[in-house]
gemmi code that builds the backbone of each chain (N, CA, C; Angstrom):
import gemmi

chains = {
    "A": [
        ("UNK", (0.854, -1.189, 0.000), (0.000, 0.000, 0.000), (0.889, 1.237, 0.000)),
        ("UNK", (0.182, 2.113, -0.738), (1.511, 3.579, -0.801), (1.626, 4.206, 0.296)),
        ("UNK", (0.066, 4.038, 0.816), (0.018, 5.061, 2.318), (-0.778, 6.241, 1.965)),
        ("UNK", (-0.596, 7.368, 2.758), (-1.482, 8.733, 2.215), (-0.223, 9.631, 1.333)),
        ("UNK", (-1.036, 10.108, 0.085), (-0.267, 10.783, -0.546), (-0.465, 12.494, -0.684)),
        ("UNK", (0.423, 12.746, -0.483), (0.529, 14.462, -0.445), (1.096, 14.984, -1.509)),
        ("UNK", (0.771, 16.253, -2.051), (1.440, 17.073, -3.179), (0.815, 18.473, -2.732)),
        ("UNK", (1.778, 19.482, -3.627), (3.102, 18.898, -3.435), (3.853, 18.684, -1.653)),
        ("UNK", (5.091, 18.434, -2.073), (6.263, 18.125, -1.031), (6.714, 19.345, -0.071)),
        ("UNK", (6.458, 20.356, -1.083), (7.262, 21.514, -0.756), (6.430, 23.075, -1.324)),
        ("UNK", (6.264, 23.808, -0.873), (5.400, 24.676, -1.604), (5.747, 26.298, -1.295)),
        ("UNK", (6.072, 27.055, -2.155), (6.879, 28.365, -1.601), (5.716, 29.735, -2.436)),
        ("UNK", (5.272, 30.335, -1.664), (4.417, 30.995, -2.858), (4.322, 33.101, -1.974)),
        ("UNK", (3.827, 33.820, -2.614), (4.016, 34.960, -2.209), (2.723, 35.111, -1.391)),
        ("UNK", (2.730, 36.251, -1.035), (1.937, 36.773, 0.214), (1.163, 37.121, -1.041)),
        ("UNK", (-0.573, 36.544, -0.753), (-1.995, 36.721, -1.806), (-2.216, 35.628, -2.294)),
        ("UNK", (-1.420, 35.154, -2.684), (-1.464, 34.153, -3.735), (-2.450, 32.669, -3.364)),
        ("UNK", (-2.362, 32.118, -4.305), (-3.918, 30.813, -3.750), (-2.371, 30.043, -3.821)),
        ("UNK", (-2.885, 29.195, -2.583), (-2.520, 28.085, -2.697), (-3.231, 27.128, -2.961)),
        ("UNK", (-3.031, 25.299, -2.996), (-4.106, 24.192, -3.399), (-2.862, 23.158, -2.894)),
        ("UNK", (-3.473, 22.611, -1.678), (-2.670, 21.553, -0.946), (-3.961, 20.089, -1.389)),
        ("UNK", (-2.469, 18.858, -1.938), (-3.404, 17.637, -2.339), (-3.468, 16.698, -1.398)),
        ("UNK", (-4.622, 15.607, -1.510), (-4.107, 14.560, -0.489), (-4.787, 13.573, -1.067)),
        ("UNK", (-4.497, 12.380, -1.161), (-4.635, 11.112, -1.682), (-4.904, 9.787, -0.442)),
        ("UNK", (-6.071, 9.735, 0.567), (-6.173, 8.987, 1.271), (-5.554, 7.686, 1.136)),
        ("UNK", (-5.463, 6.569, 2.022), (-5.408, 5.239, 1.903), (-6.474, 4.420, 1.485)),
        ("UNK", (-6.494, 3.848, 0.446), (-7.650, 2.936, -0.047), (-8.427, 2.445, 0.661)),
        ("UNK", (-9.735, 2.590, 0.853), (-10.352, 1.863, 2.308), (-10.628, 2.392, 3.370)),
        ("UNK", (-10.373, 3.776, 3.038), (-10.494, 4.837, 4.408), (-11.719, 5.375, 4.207)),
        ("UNK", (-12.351, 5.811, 5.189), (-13.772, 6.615, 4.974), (-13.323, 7.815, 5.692)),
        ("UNK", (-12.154, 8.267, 6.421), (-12.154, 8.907, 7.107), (-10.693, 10.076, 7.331)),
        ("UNK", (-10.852, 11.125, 7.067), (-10.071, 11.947, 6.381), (-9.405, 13.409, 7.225)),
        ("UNK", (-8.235, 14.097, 7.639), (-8.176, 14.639, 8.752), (-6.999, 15.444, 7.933)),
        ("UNK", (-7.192, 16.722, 8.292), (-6.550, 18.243, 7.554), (-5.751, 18.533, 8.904)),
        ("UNK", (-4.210, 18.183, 9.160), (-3.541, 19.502, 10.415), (-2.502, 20.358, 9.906)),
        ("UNK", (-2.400, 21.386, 10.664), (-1.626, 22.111, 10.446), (-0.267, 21.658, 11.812)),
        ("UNK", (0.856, 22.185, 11.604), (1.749, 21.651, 12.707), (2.417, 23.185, 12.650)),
        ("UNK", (3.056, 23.545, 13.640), (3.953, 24.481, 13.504), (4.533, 24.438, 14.986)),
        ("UNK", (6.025, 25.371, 15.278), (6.541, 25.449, 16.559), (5.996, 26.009, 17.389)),
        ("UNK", (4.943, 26.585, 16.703), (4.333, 27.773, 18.395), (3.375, 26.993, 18.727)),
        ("UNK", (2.610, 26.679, 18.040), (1.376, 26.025, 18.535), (0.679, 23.989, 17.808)),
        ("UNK", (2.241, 23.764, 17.862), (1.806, 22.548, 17.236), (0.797, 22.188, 16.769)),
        ("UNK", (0.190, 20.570, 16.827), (-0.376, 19.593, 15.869), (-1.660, 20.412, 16.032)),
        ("UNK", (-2.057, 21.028, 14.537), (-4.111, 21.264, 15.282), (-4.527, 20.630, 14.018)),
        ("UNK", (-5.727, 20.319, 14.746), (-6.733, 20.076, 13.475), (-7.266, 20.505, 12.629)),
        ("UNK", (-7.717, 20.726, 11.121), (-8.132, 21.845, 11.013), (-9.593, 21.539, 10.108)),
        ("UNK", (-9.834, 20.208, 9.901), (-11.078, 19.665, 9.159), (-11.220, 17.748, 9.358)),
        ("UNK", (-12.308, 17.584, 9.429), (-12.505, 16.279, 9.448), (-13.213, 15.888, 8.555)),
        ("UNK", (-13.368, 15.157, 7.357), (-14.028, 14.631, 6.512), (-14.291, 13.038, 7.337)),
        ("UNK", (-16.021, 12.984, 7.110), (-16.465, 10.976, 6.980), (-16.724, 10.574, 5.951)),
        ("UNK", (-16.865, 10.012, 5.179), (-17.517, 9.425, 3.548), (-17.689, 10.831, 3.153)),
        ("UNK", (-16.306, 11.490, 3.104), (-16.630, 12.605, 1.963), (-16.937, 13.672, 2.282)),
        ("UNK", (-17.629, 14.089, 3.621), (-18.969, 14.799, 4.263), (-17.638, 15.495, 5.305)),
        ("UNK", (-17.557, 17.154, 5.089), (-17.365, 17.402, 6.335), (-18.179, 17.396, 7.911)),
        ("UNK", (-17.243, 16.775, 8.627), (-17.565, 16.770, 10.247), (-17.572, 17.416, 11.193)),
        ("UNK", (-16.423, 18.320, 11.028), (-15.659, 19.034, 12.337), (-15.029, 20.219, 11.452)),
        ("UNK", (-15.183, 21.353, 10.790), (-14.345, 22.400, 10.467), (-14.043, 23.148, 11.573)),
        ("UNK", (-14.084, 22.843, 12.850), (-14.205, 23.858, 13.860), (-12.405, 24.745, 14.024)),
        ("UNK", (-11.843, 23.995, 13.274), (-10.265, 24.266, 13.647), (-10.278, 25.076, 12.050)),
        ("UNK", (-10.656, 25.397, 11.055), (-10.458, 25.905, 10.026), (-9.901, 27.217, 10.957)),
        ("UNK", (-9.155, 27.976, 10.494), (-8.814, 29.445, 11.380), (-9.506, 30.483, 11.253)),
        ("UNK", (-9.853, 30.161, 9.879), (-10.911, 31.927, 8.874), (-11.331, 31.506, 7.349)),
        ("UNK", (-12.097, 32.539, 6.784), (-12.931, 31.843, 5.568), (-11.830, 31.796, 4.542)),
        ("UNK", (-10.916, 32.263, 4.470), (-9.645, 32.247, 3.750), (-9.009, 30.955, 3.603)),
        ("UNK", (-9.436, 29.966, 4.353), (-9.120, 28.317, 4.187), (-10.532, 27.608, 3.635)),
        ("UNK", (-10.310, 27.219, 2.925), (-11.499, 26.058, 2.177), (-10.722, 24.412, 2.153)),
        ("UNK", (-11.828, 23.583, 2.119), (-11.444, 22.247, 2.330), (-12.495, 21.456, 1.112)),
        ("UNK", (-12.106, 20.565, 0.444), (-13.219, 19.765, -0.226), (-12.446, 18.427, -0.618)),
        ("UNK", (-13.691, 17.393, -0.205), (-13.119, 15.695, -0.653), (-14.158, 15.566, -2.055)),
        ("UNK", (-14.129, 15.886, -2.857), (-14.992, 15.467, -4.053), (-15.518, 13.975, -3.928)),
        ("UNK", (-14.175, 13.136, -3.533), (-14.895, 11.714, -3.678), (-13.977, 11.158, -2.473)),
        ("UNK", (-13.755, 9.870, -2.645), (-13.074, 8.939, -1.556), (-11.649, 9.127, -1.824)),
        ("UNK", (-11.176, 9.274, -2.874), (-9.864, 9.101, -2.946), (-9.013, 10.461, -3.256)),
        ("UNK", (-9.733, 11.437, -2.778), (-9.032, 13.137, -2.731), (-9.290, 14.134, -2.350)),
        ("UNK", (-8.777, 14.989, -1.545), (-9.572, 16.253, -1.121), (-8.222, 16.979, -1.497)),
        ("UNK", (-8.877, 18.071, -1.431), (-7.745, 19.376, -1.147), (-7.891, 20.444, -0.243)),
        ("UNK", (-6.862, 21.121, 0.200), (-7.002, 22.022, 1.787), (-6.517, 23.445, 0.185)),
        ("UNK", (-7.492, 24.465, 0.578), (-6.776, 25.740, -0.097), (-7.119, 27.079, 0.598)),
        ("UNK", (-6.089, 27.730, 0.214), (-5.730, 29.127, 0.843), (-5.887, 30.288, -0.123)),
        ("UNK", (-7.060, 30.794, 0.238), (-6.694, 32.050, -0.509), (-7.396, 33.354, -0.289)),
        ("UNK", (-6.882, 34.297, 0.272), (-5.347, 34.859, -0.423), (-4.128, 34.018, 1.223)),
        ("UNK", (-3.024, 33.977, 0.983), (-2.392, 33.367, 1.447), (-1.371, 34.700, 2.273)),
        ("UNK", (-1.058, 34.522, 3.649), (-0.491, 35.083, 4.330), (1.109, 34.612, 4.599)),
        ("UNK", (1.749, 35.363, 5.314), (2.868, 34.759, 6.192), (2.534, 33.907, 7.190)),
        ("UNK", (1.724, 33.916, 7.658), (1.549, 33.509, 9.325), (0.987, 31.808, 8.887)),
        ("UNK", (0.252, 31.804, 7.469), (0.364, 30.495, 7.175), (1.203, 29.141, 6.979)),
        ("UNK", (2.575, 30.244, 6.857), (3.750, 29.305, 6.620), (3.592, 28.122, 8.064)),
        ("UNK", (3.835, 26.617, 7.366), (3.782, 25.856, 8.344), (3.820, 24.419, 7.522)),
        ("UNK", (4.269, 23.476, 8.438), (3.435, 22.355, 7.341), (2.017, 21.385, 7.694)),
        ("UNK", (1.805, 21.301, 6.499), (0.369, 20.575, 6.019), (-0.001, 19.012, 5.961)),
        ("UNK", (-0.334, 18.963, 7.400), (-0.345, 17.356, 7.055), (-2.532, 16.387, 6.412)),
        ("UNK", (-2.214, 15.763, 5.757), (-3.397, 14.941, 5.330), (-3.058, 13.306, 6.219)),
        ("UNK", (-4.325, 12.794, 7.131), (-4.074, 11.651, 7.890), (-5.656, 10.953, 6.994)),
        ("UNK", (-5.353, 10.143, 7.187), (-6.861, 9.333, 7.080), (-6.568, 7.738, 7.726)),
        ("UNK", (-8.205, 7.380, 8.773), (-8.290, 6.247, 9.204), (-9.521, 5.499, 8.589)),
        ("UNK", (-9.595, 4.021, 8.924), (-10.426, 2.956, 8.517), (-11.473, 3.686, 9.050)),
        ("UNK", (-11.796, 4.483, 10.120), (-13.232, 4.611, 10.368), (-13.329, 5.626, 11.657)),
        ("UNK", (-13.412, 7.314, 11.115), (-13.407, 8.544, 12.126), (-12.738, 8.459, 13.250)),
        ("UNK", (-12.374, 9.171, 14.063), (-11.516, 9.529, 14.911), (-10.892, 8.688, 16.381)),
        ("UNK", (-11.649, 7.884, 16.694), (-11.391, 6.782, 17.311), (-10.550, 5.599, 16.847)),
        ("UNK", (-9.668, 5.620, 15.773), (-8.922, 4.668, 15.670), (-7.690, 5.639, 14.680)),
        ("UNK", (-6.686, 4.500, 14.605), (-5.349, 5.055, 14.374), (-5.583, 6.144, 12.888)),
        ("UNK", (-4.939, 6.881, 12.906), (-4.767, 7.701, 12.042), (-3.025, 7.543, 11.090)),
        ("UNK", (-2.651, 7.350, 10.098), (-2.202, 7.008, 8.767), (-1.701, 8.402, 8.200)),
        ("UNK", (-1.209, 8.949, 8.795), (-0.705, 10.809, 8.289), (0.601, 10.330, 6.819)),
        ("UNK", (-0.023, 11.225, 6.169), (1.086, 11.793, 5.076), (2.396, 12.082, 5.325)),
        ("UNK", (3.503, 12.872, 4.420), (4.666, 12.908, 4.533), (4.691, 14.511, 4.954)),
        ("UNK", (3.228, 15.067, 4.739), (3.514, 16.363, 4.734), (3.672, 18.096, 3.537)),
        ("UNK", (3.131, 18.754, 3.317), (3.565, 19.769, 2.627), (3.965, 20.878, 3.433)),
        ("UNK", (5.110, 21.040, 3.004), (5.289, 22.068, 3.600), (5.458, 23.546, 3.285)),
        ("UNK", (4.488, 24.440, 3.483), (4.481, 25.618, 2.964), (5.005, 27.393, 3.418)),
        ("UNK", (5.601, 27.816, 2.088), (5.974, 29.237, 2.958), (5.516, 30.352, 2.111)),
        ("UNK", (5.121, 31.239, 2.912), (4.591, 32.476, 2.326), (5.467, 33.645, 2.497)),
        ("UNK", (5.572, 34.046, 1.669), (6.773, 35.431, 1.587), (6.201, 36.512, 1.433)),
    ],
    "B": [
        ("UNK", (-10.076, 24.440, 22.152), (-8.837, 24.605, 23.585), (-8.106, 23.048, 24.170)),
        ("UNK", (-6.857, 23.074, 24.504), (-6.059, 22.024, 24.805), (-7.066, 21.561, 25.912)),
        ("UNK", (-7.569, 19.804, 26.014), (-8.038, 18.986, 27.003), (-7.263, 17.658, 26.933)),
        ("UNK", (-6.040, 18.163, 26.627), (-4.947, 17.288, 26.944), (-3.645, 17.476, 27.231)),
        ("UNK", (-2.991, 17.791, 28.783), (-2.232, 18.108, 28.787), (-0.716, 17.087, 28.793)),
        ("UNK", (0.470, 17.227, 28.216), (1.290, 16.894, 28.216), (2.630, 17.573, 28.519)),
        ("UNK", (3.565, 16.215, 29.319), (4.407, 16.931, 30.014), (5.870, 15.782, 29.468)),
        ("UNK", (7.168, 16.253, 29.837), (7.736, 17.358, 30.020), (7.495, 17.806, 28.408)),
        ("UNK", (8.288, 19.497, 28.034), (7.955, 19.340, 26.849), (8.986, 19.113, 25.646)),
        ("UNK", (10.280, 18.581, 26.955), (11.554, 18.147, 26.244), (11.858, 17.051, 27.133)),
        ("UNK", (12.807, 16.015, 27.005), (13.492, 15.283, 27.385), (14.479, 14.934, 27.164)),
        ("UNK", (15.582, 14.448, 28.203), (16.876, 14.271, 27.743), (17.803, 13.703, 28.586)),
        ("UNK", (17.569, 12.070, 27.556), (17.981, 10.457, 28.487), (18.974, 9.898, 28.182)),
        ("UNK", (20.132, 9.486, 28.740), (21.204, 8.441, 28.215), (20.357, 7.266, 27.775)),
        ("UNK", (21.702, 6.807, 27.032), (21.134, 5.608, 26.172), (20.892, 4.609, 27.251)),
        ("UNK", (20.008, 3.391, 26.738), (20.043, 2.548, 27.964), (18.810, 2.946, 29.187)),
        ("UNK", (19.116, 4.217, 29.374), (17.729, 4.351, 30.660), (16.471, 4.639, 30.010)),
        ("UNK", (15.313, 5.080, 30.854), (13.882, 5.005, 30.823), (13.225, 6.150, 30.633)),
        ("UNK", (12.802, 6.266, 29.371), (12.047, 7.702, 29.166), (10.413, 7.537, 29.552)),
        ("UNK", (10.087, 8.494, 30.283), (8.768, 8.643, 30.808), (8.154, 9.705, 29.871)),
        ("UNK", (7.002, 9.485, 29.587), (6.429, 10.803, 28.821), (4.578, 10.630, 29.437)),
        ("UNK", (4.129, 11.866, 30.016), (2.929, 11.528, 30.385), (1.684, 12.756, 30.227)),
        ("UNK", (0.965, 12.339, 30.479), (-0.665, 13.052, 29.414), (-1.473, 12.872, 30.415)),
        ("UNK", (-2.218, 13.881, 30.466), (-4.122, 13.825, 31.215), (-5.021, 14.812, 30.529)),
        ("UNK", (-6.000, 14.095, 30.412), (-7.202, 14.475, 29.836), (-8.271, 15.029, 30.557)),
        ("UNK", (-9.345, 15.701, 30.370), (-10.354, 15.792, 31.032), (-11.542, 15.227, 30.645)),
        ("UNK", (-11.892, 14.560, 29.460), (-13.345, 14.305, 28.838), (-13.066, 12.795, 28.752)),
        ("UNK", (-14.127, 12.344, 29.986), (-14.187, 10.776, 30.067), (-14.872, 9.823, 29.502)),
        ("UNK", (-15.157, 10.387, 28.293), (-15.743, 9.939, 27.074), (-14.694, 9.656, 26.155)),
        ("UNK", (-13.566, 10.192, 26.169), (-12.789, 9.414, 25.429), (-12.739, 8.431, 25.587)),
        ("UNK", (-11.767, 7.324, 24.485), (-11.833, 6.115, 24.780), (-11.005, 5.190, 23.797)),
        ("UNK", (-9.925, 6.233, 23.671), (-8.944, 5.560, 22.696), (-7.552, 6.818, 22.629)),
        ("UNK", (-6.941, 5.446, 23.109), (-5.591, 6.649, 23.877), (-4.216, 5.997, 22.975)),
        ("UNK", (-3.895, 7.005, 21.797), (-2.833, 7.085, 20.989), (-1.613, 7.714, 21.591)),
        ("UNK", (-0.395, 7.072, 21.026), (0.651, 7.356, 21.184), (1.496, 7.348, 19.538)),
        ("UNK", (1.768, 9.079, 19.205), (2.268, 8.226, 18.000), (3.862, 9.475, 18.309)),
        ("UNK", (4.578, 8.651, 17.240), (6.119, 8.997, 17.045), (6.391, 10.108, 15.976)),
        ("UNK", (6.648, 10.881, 16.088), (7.186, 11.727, 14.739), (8.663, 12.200, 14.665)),
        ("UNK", (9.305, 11.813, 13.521), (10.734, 11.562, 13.516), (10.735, 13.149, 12.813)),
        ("UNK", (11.977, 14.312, 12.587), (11.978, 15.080, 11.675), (11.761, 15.254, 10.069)),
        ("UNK", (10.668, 15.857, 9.705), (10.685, 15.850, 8.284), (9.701, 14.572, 7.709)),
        ("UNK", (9.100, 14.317, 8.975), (8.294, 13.013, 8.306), (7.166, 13.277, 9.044)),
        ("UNK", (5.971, 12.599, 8.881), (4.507, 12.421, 9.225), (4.664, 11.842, 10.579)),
        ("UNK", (3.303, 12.046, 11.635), (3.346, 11.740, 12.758), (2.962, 9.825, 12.349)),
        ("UNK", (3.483, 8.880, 13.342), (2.857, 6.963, 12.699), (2.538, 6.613, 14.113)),
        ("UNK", (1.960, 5.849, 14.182), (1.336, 5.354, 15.524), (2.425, 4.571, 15.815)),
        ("UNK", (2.921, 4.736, 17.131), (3.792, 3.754, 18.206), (2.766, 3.033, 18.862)),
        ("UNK", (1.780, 3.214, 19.677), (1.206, 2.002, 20.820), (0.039, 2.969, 21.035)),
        ("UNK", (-1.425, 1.788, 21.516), (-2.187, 2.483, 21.609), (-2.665, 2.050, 22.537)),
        ("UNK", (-3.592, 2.482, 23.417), (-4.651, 1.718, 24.588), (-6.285, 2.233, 24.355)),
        ("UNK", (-7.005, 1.169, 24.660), (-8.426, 1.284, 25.495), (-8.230, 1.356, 26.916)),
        ("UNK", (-9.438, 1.721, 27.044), (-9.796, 2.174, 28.333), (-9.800, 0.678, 29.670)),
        ("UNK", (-10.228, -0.077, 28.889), (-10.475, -1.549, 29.711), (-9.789, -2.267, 30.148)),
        ("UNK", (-8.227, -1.514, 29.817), (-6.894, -2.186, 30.474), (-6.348, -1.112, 31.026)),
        ("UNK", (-5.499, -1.591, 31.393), (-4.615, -0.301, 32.444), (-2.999, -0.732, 32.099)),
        ("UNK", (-2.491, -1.344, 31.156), (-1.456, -1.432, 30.620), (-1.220, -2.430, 29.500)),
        ("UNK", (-0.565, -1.283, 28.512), (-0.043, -1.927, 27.206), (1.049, -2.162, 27.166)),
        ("UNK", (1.958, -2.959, 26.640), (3.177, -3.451, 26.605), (3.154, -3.854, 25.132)),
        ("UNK", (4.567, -3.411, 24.227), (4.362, -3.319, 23.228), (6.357, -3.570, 22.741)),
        ("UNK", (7.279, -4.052, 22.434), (8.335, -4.353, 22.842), (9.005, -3.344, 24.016)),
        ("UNK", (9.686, -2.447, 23.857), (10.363, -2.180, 24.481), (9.345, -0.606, 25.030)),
        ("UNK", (8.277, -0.586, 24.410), (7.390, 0.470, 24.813), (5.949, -0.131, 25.436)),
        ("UNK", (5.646, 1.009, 26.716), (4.791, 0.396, 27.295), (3.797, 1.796, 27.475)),
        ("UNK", (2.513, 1.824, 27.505), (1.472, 2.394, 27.587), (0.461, 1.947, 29.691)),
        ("UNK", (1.087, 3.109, 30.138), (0.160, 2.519, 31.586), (-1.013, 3.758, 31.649)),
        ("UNK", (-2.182, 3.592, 31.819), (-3.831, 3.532, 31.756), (-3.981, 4.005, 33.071)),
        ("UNK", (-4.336, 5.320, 33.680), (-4.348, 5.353, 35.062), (-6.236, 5.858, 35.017)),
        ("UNK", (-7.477, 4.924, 34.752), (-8.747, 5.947, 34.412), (-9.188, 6.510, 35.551)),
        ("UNK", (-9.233, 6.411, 36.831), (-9.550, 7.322, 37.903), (-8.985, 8.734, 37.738)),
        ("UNK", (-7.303, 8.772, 36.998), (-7.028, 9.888, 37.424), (-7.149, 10.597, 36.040)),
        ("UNK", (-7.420, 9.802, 35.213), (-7.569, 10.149, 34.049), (-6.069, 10.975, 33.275)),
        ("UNK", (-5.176, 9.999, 33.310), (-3.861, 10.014, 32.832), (-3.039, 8.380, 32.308)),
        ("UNK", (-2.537, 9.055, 31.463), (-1.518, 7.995, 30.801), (-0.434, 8.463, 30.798)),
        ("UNK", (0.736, 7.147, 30.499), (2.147, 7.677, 30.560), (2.841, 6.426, 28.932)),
        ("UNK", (3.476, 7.306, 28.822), (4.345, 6.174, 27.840), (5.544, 6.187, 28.410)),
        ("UNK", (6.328, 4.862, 28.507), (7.531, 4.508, 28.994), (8.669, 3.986, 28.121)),
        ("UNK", (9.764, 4.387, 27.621), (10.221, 3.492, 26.730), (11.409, 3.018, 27.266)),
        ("UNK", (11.684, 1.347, 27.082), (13.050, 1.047, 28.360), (13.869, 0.987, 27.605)),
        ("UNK", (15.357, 0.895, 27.965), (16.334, 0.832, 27.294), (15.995, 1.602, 26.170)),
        ("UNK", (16.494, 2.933, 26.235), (16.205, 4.127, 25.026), (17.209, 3.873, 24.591)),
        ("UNK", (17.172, 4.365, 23.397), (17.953, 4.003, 22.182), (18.158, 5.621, 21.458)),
        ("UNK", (19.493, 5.700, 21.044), (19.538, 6.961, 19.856), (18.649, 6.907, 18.852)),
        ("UNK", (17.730, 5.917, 18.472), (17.215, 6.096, 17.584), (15.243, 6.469, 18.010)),
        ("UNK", (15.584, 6.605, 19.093), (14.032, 6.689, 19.626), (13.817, 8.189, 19.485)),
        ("UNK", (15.377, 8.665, 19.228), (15.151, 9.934, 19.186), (13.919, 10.842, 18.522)),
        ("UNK", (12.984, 11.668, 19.353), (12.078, 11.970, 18.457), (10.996, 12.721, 18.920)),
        ("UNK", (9.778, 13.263, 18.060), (9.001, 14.039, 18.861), (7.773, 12.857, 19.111)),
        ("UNK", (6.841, 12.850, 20.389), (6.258, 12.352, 20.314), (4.840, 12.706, 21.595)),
        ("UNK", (3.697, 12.308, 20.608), (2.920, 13.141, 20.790), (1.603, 12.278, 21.495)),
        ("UNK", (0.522, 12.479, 22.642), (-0.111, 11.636, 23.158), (-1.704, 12.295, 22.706)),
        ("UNK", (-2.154, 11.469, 22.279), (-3.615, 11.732, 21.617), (-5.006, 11.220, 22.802)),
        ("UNK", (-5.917, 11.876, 22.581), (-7.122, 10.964, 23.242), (-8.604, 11.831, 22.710)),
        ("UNK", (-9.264, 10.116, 22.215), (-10.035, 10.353, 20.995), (-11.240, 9.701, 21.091)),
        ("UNK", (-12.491, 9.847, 20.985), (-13.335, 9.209, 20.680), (-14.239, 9.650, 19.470)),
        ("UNK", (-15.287, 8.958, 18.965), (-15.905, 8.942, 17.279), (-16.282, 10.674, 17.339)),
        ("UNK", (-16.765, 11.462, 18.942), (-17.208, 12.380, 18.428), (-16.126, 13.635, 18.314)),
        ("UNK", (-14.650, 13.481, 19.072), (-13.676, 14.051, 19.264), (-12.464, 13.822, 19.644)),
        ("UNK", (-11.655, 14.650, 19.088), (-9.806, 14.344, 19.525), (-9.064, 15.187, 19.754)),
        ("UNK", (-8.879, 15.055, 20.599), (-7.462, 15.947, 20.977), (-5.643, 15.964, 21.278)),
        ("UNK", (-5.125, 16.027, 20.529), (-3.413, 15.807, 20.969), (-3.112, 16.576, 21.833)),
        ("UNK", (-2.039, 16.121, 22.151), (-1.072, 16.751, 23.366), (0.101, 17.845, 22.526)),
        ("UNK", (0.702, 18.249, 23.238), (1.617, 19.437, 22.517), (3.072, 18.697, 22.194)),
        ("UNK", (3.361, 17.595, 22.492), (4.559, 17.256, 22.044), (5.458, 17.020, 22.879)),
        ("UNK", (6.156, 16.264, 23.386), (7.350, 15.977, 23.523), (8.585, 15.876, 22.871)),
        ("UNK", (9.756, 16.333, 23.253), (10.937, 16.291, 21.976), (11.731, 15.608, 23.084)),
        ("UNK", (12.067, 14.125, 22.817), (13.219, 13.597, 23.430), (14.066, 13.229, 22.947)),
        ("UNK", (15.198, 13.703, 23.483), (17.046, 13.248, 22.954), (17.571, 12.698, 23.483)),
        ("UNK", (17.591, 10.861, 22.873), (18.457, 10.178, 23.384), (20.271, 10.137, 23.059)),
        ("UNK", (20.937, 10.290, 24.696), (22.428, 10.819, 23.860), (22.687, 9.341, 23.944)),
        ("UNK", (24.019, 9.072, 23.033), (24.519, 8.152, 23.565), (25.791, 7.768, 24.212)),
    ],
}
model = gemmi.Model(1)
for chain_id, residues in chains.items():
    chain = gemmi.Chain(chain_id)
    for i, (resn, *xyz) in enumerate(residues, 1):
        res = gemmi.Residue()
        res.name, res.seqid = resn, gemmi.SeqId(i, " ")
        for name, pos in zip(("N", "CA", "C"), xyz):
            atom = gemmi.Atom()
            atom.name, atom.element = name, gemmi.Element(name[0])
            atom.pos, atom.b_iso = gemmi.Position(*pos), 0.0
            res.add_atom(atom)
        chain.add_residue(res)
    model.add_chain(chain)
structure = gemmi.Structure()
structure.add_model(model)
structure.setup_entities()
């Protein structure tokens, strides 16, 4: 199995600009999880998808973040217009079945705003 | 808001001895208590996990102890190793919510 897939790896973009963070669940997952990580305020959550369906946006920060799973096998986290304070990285997790069982995190994007 | 607190928020063990890392929660509705590892530059992966219905996991050289009265857990890892080196983070979760802990960063010297 590949695991969860992220794109990109690395992401460098100016202050305004849209970003579009990818994620490629694990086959078999119904259950789908957006964090942000950073040094000040580590691991947060920032969306929960179940079969597709957001659950929990309560961690989104402001309307300037959008989230959408079109189907089972992709969502994307996007920013726009895009700040400094966003710089951080972007992780995509997904488990066999919502938040009560192990979570399967990505490699990560990591993004900076200039 | 954090309903999981974790402590210390560094550590720093010779090789060979016993790293303690420990967590308390307040919402006793959780009911699924993660422990996962995150190495630099990589994704957080699950190390060891517990239910509520035991009061200790043992898992090789890592152990998970379950305290539910006081509503705390600890992860223990024996004989640390340079390679345990790492951040690691204590979760507690149930279907309607989750919350992590802020992290631990432990450095095993050797």
């Amino acid at each position: 199995d590949a695991g969860v897939i992220q794109s990109p790896r690395h992401e460098v973009t100016e202050m305004g600009q849209e970003v579009t963070l990818r994620c490629k669940p694990i086959s078999g997952h119904n259950s789908l999880f957006w964090y942000r990580q950073t040094m000040m305020r580590g691991l947060e959550l920032l969306i929960y998808f179940n079969n597709n369906v957001p659950i929990d946006d309560s961690g989104m920060p402001e309307d300037r973040f959008s989230a959408k799973m079109p189907n089972a096998s992709f969502s994307t986290l996007k920013i726009q217009p895009s700040e400094p304070r966003d710089s951080a990285v972007y992780f995509c997790a997904s488990s066999f079945s919502g938040r009560g069982h192990e979570q399967f995190f990505g490699p990560g994007t990591r993004l900076t705003v200039l | 808001q954090q309903q999981v607190k974790q402590s210390p928020q560094s550590l720093i063990v010779q090789k060979g001895g016993i790293s303690i890392i420990n967590c308390a929660y307040e919402n006793t509705a959780f009911d699924y208590f993660p422990w996962y590892q995150q190495f630099p530059g990589k994704g957080p992966a699950l190390l060891i996990a517990i239910r509520p219905d035991v009061s200790e996991k043992k898992e090789g050289r890592f152990t998970i102890s379950f305290n539910k009265s006081a509503k705390q857990f600890s992860l223990h890892i024996m004989d640390s190793q340079p390679g345990d080196s790492a951040t690691y983070f204590c979760a507690a979760t149930n279907n309607n919510d989750m919350r992590f802990g802020a992290g631990t960063r432990l450095t095993v010297k050797p």
